[in-house]
C-alpha positions as CSV (number, residue, x, y, z in Angstrom):
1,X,101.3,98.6,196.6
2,X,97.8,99.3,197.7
3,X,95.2,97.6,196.3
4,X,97.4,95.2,194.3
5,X,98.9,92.5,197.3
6,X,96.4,89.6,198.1
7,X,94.5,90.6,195.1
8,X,93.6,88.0,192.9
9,X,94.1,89.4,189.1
10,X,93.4,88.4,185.5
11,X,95.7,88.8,182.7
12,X,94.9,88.0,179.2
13,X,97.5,87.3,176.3
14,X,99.6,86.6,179.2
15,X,102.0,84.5,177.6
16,X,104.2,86.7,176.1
17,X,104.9,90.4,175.5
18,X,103.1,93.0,177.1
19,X,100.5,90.6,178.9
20,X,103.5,88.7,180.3
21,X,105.4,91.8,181.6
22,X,102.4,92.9,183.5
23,X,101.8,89.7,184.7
24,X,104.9,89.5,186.6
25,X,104.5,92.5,188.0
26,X,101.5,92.3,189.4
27,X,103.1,89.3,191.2
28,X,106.2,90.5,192.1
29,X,104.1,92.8,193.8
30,X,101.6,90.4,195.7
31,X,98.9,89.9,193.6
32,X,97.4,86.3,193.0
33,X,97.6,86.1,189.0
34,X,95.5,84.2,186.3
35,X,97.4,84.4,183.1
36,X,94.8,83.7,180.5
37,X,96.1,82.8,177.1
38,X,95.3,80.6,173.8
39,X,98.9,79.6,173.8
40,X,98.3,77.5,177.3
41,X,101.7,76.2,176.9
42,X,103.3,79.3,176.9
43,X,101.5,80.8,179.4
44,X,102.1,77.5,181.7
45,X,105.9,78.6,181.3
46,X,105.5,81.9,182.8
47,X,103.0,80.9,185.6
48,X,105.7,78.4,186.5
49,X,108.5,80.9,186.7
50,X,106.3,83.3,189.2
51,X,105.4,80.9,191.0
52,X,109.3,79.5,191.6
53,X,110.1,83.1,192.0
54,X,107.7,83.1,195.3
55,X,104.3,84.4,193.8
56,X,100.5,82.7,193.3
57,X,100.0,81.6,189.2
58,X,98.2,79.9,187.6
59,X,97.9,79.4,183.6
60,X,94.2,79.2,182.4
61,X,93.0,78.9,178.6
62,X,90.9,81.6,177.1
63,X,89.9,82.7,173.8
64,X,88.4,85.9,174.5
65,X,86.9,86.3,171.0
66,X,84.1,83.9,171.9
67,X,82.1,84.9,175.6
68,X,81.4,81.0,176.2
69,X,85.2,80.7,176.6
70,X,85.7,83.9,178.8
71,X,82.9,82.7,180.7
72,X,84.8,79.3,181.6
73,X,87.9,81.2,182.5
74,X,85.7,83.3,185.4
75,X,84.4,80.0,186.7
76,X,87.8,78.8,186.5
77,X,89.7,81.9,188.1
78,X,87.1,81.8,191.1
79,X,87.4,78.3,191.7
80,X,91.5,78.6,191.7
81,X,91.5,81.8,193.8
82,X,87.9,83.8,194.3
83,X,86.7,86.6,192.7
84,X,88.8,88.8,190.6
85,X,89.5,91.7,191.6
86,X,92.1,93.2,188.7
87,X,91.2,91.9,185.1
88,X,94.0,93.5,182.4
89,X,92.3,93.2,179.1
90,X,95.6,92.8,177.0
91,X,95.1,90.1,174.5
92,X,95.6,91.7,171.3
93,X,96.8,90.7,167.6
94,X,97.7,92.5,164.2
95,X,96.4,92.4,161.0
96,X,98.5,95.0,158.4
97,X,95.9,94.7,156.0
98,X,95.1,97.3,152.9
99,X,91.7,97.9,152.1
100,X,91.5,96.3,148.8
101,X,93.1,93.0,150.0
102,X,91.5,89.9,149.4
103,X,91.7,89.3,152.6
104,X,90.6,91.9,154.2
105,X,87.0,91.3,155.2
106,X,88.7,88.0,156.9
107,X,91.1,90.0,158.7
108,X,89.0,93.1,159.8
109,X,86.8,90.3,161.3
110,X,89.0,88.4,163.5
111,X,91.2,91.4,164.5
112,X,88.1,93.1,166.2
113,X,86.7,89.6,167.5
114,X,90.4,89.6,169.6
115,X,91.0,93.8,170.0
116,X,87.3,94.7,171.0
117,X,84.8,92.3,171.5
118,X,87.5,90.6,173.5
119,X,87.3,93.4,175.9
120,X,83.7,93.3,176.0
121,X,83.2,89.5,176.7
122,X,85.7,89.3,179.3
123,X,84.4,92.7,181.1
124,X,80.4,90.3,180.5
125,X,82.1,87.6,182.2
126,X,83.9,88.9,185.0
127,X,81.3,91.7,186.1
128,X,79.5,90.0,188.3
129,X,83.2,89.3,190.6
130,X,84.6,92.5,189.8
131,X,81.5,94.3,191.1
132,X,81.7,91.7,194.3
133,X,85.3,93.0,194.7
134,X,84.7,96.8,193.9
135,X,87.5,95.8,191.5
136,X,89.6,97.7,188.7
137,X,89.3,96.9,184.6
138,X,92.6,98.1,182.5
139,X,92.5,98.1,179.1
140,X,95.1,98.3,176.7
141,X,94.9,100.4,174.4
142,X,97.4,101.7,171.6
143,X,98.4,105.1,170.0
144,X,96.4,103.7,167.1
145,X,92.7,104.2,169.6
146,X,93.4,107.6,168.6
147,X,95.5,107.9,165.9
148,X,96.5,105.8,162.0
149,X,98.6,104.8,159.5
150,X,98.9,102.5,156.6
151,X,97.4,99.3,156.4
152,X,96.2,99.8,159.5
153,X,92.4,100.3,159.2
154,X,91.3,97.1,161.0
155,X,93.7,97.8,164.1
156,X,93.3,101.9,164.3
157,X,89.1,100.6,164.1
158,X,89.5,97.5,167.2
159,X,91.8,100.1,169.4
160,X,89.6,103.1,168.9
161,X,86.8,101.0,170.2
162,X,88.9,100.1,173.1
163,X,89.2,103.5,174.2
164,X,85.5,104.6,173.8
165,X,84.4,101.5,175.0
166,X,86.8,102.3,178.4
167,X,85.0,105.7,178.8
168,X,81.5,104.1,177.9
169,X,82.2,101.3,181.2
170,X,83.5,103.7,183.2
171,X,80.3,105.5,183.3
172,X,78.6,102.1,183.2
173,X,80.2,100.6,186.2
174,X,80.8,103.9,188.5
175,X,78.2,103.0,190.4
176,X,79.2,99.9,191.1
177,X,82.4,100.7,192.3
178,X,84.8,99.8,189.7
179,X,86.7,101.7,187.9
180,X,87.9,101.5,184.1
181,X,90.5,102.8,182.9
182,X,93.2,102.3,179.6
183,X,96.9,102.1,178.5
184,X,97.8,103.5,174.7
185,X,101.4,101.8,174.3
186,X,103.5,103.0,171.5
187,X,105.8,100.8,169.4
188,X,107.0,98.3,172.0
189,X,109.3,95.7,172.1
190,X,107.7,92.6,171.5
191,X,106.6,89.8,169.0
192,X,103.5,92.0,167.6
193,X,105.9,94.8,166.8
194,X,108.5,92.6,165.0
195,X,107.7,93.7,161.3
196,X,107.3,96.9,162.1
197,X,110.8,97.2,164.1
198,X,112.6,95.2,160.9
199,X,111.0,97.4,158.3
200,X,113.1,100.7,158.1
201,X,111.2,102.8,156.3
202,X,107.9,101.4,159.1
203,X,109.9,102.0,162.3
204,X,111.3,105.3,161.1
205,X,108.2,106.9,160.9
206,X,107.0,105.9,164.1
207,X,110.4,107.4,165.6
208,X,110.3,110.2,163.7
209,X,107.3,111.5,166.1
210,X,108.5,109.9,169.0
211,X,110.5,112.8,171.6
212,X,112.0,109.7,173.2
213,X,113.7,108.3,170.0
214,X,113.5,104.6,170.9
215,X,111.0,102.1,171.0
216,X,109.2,100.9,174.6
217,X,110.3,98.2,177.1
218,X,107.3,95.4,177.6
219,X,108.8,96.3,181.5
220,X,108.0,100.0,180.8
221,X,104.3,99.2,180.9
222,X,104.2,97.8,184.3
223,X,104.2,100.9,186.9
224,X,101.2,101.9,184.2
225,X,99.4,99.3,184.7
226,X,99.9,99.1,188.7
227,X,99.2,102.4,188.9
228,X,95.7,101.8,187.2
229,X,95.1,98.6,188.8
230,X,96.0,100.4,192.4
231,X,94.1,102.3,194.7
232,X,96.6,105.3,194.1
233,X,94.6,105.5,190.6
234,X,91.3,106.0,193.4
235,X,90.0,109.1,191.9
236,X,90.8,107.7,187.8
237,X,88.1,106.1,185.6
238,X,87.9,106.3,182.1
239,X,91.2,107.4,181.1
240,X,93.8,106.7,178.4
241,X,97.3,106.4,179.5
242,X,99.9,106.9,176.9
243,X,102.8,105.2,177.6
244,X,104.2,105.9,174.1
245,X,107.4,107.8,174.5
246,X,106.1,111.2,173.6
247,X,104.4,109.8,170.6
248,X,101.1,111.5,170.7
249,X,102.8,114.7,172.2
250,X,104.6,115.3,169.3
């Protein structure tokens, strides 16, 4: 795909999930790949496999709350392969807190220090590569950046900033060259959504709205993402994707 083989790309939360799926697919389709991860481990795992499968990977620690630490993963990424030119902002955790919880105020906290200022300190840290490379930012999002439910104030407030701060750098960095765009997901299948797929009454309400009737494929997020990441998305900045199964149509 254009724009995507020989490129050298970041992915964060890359271990597993989401983060993992597009991984792989940006190497499967000739990208040189960075998966950036707090579970190194993990992530190790999957770099191995894509790079026994014929691709470029390497696994790189990262903990994208804190910009000293998404600052060492740029130095590291351009002394692996060169500048980035993809970075997929992905890493992303849950908190199903209420607002009366105790533990609220903890949770709130660390849920947009992952979800949004994540985004923002690895955008700070790569910007001076991605604007070398005239490179693409994608986001992801959720159907929560625009929409709620219970519990879910300190998620529905981290992904809502995700998606204005997308349209915000997209006006930023236009005349830089690099675009920004975003993914909303729906209820995928992965280890974030796990509660939510085993609790009846949670899942049911989620499908009740969705046309599609089933939950998402990490896979289904790929041609998404390459799309975005692409230079078929040329004429794209500061858009949210839904890749939700109808969710937000319905």
């Amino acid at each position: 795909m254009d724009g995507i083989k020989g490129a050298i790309a970041v992915v964060t939360g890359a271990a597993q999930g989401n983060g993992e799926a597009i991984a792989k697919g940006l190497a499967q389709n000739g990208a040189k790949v960075a998966l950036a991860d707090v579970q190194i481990d993990i992530a190790e795992t999957v770099a191995a496999a894509i790079r026994k499968a014929g691709s470029e990977a390497v696994a790189l620690p990262v903990d994208v709350a804190f910009l000293p630490s998404a600052t060492e993963l740029a130095a590291a990424v351009l002394e692996a392969f060169g500048p980035a030119e993809i970075l997929i902002n992905n890493a992303g955790i849950i908190r199903r807190t209420p607002i009366a919880s105790e533990t609220f105020d903890t949770d709130f906290e660390t849920v947009m220090g992952v979800n949004a200022t994540g985004v923002a300190n690895m955008t700070r840290a790569f910007l001076d590569q991605l604007k070398e490379t005239k490179g693409r930012i994608v986001n992801l999002g959720s159907i929560m950046s625009v929409t709620a439910g219970p519990g879910m104030t300190a998620y529905a407030a981290s992904k809502g900033a995700v998606a204005q701060m997308t349209k915000a750098l997209a006006h930023d960095l236009a005349p830089d060259g690099v675009r920004v765009n975003a993914i909303a997901p729906g209820v995928i299948e992965t280890p974030m959504t796990e509660a939510t797929r085993a609790n009846p009454d949670a899942i049911g309400r989620f499908m009740a709205h969705t046309p599609m009737g089933r939950p998402g494929r990490a896979e289904e997020l790929v041609g998404p993402a390459l799309f975005l990441a692409s230079h078929a998305s040329s004429y794209v900045t500061g858009a949210l994707l839904p890749v939700d199964g109808g969710y937000l149509a319905a």
